[in-house]
LUMPA-705188 format. One record per residue: x, y, z of N, C-alpha, C, CB in turn. Coordinates in Angstrom, 2 decimals. Atoms other than C-alpha are relative to their C-alpha. Last residue first. Glycine has a CB too. Layout:
LUMPA-705188
+---------+---------+---------+---------+---------+---------+---------+---------+---------+---------+---------+---------+
:    n_px :    n_py :    n_pz :   ca_px :   ca_py :   ca_pz :    c_px :    c_py :    c_pz :   cb_px :   cb_py :   cb_pz :
+---------+---------+---------+---------+---------+---------+---------+---------+---------+---------+---------+---------+
:       X :       Y :       Z :       X :       Y :       Z :       X :       Y :       Z :       X :       Y :       Z :
...
+---------+---------+---------+---------+---------+---------+---------+---------+---------+---------+---------+---------+
***
This chain:
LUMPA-705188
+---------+---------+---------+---------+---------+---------+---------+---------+---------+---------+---------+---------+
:    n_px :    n_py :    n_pz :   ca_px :   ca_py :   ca_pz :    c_px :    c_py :    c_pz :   cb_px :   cb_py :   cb_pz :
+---------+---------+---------+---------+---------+---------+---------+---------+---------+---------+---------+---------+
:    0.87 :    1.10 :    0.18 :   -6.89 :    3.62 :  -83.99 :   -1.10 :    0.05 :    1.72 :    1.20 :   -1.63 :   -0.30 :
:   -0.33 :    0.71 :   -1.29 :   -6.18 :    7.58 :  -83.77 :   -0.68 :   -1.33 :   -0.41 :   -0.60 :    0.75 :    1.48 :
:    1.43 :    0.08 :   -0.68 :   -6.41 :    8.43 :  -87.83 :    0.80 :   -1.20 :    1.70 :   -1.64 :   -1.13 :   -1.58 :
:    0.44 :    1.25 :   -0.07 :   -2.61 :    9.24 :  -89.19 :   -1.40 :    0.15 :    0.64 :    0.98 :   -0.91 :    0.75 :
:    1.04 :    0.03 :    1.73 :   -1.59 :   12.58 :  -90.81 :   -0.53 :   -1.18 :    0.67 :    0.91 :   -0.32 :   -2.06 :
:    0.34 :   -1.42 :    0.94 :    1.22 :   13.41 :  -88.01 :   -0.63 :   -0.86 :   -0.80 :    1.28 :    1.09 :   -0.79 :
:   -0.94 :   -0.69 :    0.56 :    2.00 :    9.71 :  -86.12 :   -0.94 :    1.53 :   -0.58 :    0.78 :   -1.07 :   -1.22 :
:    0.34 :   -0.07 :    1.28 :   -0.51 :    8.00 :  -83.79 :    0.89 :    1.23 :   -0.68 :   -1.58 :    0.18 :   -0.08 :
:    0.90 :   -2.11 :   -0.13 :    0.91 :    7.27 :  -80.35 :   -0.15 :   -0.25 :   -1.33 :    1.17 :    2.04 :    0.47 :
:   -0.85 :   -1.03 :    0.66 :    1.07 :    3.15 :  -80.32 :   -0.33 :    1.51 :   -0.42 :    0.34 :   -0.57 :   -1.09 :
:    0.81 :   -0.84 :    1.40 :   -0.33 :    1.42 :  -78.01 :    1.12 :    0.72 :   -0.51 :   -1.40 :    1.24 :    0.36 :
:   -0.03 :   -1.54 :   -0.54 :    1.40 :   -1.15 :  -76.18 :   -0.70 :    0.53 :   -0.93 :    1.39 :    0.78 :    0.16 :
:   -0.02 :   -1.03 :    1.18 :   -0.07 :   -4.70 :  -76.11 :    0.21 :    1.25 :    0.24 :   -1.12 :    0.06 :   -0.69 :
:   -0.15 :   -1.28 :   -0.31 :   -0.13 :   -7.31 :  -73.06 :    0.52 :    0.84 :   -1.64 :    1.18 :    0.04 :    1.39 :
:    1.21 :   -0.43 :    0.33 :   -1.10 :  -10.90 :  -74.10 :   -0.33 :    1.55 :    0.59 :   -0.96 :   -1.07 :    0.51 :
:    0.48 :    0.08 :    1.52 :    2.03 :  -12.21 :  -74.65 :   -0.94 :    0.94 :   -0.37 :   -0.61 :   -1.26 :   -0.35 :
:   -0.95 :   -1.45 :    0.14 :    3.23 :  -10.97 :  -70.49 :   -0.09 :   -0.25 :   -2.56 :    2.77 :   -0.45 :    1.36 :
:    0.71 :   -2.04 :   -0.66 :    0.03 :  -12.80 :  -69.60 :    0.80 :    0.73 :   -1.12 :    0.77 :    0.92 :    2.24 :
:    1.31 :   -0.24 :    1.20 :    1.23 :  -16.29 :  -71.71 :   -0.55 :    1.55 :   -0.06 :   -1.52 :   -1.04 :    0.47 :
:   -0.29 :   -0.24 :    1.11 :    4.80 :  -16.24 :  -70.37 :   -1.39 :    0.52 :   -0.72 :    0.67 :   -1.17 :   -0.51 :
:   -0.14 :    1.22 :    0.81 :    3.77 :  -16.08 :  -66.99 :    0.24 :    0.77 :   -1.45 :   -1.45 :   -1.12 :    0.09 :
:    0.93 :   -0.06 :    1.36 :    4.27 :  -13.25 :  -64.44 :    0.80 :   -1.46 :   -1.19 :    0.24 :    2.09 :   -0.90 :
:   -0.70 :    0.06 :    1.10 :    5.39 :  -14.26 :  -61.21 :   -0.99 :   -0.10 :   -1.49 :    0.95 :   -1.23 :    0.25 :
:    0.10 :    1.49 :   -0.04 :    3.10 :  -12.82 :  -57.88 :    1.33 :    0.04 :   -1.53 :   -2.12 :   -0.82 :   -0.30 :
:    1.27 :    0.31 :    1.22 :    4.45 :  -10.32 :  -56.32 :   -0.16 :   -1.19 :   -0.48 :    0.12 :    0.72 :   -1.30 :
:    0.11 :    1.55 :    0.97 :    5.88 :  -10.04 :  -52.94 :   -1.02 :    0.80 :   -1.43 :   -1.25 :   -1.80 :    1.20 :
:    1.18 :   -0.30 :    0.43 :    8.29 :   -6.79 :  -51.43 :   -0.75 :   -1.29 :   -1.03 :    0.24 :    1.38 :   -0.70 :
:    0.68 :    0.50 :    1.95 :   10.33 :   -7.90 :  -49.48 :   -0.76 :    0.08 :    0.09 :   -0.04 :   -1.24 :   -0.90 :
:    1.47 :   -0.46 :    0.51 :   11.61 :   -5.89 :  -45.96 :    0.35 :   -0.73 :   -1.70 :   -0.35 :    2.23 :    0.10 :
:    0.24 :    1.26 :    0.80 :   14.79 :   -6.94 :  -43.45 :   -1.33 :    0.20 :   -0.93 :   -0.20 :   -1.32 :    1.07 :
:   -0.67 :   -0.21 :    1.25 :   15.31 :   -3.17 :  -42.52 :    0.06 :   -1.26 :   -0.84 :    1.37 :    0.51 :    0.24 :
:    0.19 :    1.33 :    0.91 :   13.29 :   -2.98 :  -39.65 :    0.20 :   -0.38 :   -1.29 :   -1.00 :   -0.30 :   -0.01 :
:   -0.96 :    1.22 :   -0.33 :   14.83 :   -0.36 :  -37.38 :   -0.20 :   -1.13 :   -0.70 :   -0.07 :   -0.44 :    1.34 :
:   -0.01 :    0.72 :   -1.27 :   11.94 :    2.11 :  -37.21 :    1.20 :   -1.14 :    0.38 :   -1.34 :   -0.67 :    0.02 :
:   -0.12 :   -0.89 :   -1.05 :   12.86 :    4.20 :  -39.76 :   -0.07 :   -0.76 :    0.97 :   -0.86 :    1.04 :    0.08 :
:   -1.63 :   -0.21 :   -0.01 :   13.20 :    0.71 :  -41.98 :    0.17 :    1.42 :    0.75 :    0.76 :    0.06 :   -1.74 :
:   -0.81 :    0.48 :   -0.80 :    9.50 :    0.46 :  -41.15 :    1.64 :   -0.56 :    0.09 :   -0.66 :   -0.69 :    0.21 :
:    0.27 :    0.43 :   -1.57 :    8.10 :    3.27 :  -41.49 :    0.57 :   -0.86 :    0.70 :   -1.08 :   -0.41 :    0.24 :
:   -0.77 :   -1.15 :   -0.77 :    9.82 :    3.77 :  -45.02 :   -0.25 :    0.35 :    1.62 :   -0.37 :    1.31 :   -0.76 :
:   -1.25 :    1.26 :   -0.02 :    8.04 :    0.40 :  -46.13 :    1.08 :    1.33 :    0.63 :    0.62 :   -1.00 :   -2.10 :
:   -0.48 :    0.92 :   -1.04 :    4.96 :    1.96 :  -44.95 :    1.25 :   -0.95 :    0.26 :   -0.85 :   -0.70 :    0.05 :
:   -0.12 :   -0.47 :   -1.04 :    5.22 :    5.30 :  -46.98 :    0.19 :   -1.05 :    1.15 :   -0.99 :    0.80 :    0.08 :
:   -1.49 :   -0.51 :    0.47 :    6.40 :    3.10 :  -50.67 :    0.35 :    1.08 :    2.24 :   -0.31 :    1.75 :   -2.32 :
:   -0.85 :    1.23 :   -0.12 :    3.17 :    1.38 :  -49.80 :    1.02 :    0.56 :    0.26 :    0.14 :   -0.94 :   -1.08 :
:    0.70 :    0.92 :   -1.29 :    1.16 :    4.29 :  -49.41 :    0.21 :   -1.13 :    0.31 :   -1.20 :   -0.18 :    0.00 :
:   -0.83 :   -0.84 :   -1.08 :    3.29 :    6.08 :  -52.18 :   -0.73 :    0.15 :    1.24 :    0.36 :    1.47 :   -0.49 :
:   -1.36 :    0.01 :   -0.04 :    2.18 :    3.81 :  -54.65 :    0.42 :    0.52 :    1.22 :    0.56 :    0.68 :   -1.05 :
:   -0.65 :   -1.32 :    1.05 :   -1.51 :    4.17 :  -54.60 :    0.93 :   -0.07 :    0.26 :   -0.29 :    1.45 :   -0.01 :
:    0.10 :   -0.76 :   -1.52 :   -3.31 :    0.98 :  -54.10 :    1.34 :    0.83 :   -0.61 :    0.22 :   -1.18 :    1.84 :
:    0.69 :   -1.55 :   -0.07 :   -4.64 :   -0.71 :  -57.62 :    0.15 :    0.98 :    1.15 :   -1.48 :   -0.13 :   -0.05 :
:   -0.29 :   -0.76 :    0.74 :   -1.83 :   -3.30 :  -57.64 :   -1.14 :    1.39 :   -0.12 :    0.23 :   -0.83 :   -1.08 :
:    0.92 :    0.19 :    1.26 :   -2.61 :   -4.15 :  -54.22 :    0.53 :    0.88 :   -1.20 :   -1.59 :    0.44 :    0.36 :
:    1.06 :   -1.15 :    0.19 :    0.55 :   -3.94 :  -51.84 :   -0.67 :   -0.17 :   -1.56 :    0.82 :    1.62 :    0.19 :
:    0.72 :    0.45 :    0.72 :    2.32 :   -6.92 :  -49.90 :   -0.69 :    1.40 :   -0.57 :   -0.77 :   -1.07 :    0.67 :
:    1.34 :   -1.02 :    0.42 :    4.66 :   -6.10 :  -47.97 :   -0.27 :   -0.29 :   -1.44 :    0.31 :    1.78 :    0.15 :
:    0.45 :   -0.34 :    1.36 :    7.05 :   -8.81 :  -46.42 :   -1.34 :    0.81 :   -0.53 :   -0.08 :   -1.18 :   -0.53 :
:    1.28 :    0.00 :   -0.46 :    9.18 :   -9.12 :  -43.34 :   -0.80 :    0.50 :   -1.42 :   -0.15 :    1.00 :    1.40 :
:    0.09 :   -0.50 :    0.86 :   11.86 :  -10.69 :  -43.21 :   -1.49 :    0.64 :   -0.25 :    0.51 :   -0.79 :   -0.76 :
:    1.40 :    0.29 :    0.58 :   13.37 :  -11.91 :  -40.10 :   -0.49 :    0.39 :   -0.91 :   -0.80 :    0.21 :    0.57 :
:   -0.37 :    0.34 :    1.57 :   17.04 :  -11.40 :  -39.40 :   -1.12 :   -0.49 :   -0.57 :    1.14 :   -1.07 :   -0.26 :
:    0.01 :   -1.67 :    0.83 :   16.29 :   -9.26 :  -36.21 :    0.21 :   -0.45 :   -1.39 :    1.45 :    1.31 :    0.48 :
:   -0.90 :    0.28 :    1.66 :   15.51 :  -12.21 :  -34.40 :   -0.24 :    0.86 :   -0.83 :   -0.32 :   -1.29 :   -0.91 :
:   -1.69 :   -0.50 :   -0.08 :   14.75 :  -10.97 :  -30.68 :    0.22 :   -0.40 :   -1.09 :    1.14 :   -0.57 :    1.10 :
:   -0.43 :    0.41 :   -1.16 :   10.60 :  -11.18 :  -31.01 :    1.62 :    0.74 :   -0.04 :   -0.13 :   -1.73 :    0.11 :
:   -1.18 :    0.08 :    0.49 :    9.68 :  -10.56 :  -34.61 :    0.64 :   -0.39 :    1.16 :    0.49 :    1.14 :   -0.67 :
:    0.12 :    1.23 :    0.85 :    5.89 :  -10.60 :  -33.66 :    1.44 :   -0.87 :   -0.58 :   -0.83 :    0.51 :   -1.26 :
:    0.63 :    0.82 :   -0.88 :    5.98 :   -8.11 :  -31.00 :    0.24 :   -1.60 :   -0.54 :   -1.55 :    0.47 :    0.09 :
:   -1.42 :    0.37 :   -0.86 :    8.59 :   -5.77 :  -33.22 :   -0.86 :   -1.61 :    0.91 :    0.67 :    1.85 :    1.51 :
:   -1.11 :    0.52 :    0.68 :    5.68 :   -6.19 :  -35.93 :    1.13 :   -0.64 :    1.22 :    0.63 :    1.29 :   -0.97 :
:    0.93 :    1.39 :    0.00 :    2.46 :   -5.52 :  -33.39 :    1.56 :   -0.75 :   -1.20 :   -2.33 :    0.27 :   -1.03 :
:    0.47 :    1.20 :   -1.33 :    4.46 :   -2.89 :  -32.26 :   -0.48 :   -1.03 :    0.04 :   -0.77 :    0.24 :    0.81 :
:   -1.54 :   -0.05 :   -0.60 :    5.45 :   -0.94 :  -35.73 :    0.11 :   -0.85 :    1.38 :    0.49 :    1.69 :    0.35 :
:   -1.18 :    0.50 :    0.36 :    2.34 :   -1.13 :  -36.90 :    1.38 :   -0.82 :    0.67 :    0.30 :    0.90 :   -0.40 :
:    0.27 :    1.76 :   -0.50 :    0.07 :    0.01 :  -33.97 :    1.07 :   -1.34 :   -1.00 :   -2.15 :   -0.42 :   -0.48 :
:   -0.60 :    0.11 :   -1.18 :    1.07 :    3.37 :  -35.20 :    0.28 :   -1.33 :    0.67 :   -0.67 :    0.70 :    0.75 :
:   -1.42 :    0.01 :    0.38 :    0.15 :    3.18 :  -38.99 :    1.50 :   -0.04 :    1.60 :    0.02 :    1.67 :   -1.04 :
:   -0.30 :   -1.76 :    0.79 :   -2.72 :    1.54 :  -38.10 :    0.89 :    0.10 :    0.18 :   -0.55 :    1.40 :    0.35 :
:   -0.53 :   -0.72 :   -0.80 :   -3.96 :   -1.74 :  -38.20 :    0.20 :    1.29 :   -0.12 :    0.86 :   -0.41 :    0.22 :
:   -0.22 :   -1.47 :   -0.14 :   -6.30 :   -4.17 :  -39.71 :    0.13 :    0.79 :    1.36 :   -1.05 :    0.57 :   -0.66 :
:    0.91 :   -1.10 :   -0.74 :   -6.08 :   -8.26 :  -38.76 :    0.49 :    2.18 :   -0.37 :    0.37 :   -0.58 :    2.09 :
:    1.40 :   -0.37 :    0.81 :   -5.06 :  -10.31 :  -41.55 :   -0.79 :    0.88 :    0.98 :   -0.99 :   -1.44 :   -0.43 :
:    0.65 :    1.41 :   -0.02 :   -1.48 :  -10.67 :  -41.08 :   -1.00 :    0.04 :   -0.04 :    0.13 :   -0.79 :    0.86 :
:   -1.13 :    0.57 :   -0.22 :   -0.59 :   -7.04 :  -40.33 :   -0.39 :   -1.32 :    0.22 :    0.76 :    0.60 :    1.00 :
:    0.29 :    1.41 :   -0.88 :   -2.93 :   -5.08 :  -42.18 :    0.85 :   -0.47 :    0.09 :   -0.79 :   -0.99 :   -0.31 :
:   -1.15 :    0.52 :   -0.38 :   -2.86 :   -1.60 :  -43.61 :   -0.55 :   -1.01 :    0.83 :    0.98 :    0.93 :    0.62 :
:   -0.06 :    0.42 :   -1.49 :   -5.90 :    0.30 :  -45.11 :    1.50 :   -1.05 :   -0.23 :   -1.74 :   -0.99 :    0.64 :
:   -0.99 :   -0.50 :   -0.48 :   -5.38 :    2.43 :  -48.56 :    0.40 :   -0.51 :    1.64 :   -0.27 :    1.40 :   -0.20 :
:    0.07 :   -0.65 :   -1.02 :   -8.08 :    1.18 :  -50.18 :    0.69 :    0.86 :    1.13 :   -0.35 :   -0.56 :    0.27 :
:    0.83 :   -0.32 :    1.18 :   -6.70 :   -0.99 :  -52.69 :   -0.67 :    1.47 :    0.83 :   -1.27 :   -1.47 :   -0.53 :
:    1.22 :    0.05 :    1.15 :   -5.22 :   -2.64 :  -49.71 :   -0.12 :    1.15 :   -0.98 :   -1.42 :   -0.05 :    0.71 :
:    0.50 :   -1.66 :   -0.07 :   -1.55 :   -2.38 :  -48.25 :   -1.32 :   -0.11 :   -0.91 :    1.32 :    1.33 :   -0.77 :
:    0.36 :    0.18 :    1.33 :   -0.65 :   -5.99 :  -46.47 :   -0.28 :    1.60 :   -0.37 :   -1.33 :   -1.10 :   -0.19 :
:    0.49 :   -1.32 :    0.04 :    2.16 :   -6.43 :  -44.14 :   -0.82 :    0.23 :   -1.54 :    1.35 :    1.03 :    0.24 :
:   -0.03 :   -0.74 :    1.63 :    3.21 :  -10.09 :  -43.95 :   -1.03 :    1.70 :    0.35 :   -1.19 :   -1.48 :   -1.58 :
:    1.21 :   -0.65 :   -0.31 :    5.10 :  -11.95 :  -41.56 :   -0.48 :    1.32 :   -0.75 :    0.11 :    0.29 :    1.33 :
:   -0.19 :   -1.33 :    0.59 :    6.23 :  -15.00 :  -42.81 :   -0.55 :    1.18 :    0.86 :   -0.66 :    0.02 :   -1.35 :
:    1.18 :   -0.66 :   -0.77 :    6.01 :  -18.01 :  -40.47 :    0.37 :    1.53 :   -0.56 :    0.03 :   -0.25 :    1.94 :
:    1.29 :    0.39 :   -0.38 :    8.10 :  -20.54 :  -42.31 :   -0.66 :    0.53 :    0.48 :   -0.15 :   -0.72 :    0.51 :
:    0.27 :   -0.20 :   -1.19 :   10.23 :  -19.00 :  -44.63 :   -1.02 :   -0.63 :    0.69 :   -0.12 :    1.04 :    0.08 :
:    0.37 :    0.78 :   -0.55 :   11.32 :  -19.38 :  -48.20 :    0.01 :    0.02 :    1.61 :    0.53 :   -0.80 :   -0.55 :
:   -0.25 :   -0.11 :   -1.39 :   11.09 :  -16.89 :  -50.59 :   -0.50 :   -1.30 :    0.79 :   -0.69 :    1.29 :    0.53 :
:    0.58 :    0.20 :   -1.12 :   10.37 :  -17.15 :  -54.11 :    0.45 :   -0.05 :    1.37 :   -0.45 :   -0.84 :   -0.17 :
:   -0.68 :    1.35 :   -0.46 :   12.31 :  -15.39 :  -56.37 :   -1.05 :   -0.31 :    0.83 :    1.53 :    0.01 :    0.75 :
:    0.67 :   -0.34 :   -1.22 :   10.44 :  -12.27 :  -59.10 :    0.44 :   -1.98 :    1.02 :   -2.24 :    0.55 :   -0.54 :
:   -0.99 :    0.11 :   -0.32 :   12.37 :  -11.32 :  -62.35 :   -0.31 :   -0.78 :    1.87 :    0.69 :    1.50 :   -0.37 :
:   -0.81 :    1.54 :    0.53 :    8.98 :  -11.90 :  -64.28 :    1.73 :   -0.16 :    0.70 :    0.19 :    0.07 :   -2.14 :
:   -0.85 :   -0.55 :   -0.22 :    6.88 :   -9.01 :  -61.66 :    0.93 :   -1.29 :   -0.74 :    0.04 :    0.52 :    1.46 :
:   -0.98 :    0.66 :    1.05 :    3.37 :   -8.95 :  -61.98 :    1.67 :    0.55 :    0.08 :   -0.64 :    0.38 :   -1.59 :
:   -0.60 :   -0.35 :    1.67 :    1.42 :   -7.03 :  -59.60 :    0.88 :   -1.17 :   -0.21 :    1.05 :    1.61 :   -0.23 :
:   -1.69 :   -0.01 :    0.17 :   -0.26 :   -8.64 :  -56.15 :    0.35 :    0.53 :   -1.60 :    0.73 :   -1.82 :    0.24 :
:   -0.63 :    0.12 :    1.49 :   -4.21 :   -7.91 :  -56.17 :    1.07 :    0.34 :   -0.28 :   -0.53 :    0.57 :   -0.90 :
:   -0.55 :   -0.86 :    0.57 :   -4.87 :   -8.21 :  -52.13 :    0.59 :   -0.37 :   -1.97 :    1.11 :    0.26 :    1.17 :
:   -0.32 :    0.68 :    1.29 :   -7.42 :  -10.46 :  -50.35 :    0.52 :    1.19 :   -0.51 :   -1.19 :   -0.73 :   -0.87 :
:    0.73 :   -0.63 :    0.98 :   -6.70 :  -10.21 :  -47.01 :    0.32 :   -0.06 :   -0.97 :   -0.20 :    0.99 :    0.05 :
:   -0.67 :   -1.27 :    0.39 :   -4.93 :  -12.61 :  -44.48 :   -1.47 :    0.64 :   -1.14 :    1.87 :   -0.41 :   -0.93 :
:   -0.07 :   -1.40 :   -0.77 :   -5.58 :  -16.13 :  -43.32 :    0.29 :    0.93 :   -0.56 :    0.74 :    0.15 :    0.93 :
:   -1.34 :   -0.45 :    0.25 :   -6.37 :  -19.19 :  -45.34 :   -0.49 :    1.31 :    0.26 :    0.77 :   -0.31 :   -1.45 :
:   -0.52 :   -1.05 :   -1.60 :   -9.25 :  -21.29 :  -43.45 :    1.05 :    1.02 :   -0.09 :    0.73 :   -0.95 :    1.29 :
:    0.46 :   -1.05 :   -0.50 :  -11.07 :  -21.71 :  -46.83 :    0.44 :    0.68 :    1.53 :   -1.24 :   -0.29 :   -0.08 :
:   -0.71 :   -0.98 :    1.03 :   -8.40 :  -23.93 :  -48.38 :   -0.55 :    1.15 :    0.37 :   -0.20 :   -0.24 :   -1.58 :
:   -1.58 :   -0.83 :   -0.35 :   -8.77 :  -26.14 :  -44.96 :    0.63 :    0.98 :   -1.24 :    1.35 :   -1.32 :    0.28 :
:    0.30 :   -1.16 :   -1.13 :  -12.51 :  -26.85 :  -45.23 :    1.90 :    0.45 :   -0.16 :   -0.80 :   -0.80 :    2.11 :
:    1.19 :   -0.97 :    0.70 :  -12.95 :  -29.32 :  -48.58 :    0.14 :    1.53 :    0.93 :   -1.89 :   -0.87 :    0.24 :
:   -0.08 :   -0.62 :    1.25 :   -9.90 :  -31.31 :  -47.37 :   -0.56 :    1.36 :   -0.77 :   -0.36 :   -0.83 :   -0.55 :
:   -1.02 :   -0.44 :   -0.29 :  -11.00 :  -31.55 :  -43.50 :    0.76 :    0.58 :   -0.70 :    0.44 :   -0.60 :    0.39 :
:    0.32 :   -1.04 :   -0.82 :  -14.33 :  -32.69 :  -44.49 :    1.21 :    1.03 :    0.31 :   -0.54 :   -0.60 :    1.23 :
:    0.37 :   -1.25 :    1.24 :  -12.77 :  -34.89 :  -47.00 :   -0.26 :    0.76 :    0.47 :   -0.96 :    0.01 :   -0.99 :
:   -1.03 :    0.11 :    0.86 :  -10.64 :  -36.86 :  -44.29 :   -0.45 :    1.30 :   -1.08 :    0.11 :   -1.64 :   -0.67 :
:   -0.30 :   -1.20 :   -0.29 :  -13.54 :  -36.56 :  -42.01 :    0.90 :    0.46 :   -0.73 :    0.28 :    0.14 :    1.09 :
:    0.62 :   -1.44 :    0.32 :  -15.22 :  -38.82 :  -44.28 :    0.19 :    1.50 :    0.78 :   -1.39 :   -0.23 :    0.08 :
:    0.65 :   -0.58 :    1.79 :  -12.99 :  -41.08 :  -44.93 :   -0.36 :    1.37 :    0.10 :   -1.64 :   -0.82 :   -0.67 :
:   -0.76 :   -1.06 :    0.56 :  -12.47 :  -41.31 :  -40.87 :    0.32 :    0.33 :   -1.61 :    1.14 :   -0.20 :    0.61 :
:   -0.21 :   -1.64 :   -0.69 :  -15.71 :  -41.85 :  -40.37 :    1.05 :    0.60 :   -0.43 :    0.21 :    0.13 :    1.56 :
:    1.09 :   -0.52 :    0.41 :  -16.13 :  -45.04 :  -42.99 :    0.03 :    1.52 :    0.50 :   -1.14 :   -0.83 :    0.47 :
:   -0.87 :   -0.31 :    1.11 :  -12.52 :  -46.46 :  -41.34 :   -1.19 :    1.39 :   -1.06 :    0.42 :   -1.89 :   -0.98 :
:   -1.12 :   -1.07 :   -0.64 :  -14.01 :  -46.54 :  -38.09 :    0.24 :    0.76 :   -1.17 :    1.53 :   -0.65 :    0.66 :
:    0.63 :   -1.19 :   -0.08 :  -17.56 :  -48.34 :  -39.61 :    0.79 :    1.05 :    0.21 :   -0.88 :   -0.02 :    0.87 :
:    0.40 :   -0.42 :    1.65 :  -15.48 :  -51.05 :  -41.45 :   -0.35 :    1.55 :    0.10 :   -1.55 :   -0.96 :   -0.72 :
:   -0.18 :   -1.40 :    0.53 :  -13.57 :  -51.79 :  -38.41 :    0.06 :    0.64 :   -0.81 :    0.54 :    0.38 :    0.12 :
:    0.74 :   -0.53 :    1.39 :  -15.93 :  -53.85 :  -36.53 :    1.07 :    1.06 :   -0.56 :   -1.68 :    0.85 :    0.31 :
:    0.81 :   -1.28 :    0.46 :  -14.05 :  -54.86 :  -33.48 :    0.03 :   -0.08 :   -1.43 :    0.60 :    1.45 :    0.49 :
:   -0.41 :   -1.11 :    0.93 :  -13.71 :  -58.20 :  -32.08 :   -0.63 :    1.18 :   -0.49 :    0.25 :   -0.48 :   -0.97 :
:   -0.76 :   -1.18 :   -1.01 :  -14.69 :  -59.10 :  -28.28 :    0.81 :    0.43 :   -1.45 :    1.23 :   -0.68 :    1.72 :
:   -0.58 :    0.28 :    1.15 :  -17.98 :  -61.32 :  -29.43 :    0.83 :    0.91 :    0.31 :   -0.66 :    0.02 :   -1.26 :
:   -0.80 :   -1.03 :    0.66 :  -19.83 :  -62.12 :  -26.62 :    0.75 :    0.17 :   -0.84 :    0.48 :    0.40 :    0.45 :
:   -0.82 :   -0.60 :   -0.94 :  -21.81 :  -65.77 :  -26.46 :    0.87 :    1.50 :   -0.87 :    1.10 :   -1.35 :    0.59 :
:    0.37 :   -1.23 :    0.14 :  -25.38 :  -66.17 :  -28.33 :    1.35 :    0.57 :    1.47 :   -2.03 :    0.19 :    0.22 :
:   -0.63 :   -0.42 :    1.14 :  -24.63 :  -69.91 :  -29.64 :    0.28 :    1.91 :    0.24 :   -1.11 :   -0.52 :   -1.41 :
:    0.48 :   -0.69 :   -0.20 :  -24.27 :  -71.45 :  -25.79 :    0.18 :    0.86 :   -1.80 :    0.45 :    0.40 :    1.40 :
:    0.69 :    0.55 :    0.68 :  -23.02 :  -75.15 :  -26.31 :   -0.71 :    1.28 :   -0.08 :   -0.55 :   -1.25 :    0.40 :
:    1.26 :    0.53 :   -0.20 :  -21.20 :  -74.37 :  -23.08 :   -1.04 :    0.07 :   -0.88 :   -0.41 :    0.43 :    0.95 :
:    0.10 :   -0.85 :   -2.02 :  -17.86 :  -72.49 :  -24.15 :   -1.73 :   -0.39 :   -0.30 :    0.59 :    2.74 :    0.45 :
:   -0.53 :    1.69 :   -0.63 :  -17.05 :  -74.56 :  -28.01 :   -0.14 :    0.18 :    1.43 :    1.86 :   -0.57 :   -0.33 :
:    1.35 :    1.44 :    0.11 :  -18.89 :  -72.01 :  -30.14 :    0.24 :   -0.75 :    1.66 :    0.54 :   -1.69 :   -1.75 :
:    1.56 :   -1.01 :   -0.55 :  -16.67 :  -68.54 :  -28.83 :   -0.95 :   -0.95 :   -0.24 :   -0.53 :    1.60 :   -0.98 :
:   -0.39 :   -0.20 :   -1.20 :  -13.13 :  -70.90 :  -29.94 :   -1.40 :    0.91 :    0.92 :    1.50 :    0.81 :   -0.19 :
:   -0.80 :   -1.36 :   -0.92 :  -14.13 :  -71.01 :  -33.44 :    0.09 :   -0.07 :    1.57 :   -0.90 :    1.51 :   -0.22 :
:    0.38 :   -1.25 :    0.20 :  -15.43 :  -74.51 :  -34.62 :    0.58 :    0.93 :    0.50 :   -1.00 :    0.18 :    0.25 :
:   -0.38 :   -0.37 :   -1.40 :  -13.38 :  -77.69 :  -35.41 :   -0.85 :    1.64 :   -0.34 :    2.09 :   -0.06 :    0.42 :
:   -0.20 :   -1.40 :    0.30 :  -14.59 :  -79.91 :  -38.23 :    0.06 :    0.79 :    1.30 :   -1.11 :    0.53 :   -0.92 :
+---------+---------+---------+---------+---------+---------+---------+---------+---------+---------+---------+---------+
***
């Protein structure tokens, strides 16, 4: 019977062993694997804004959007850091570089008052930036079920 090649060097049983273990490698990277899983939904950038419903609504495809948000609140953010209505317009052109065919998308909470959105998207087509979508999210069949109008109550009727 022939032994491994590490027996047969001077009858010695306690010679080096030059393979690697790679139960323990594989064990780390597992577990950075989930580490990395569990952490990367919480690294998502920007503020949290309540997009409206909109069922005619396309998705857009871009890779480095850049997004103008309008909170609930009436603050303005350009990617997740808050700006102002001046700083706007510079931190955009900055970001847009020389491609003027960029798009640039505003985002505004459904509870934020219309015409504080409606004022920054007019900032920045004054300014020259006329590529502008507006995102919502897409309304589902089930939501747009579960919406009810009222009905005014006729002469003689009890308000329901």
């Amino acid at each position: 019977m022939a032994l491994p090649a590490r027996y047969k060097k001077n009858n010695d049983l306690y010679q080096p062993l030059a393979d690697i273990n790679v139960t323990p490698l594989v064990d780390v990277m597992l577990v950075l694997l989930i580490i990395f899983m569990v952490t990367a939904p919480l690294l998502a950038k920007g503020v949290k804004v309540n997009l409206p419903q909109a069922s005619a609504a396309q998705p857009l495809n871009q890779k480095d959007p850049i997004v103008v948000s309008v909170g609930k609140d009436g603050k303005v953010s350009l990617g997740g850091d808050n700006v102002t209505m001046e700083t706007l317009i510079d931190g955009i052109r900055a970001m847009i570089g020389g491609d003027t065919s960029r798009v640039v998308h505003v985002r505004g909470d459904t509870e934020a008052v219309y015409g504080e959105v409606v004022g920054v998207m007019d900032k920045l087509a004054t300014n020259g930036i006329t590529h502008i979508a507006i995102m919502t999210n897409s309304r589902s069949s089930k939501t747009g079920a579960l919406l009810k109008t009222r009905e005014a109550p006729t002469a003689g009727s009890a308000p329901k």
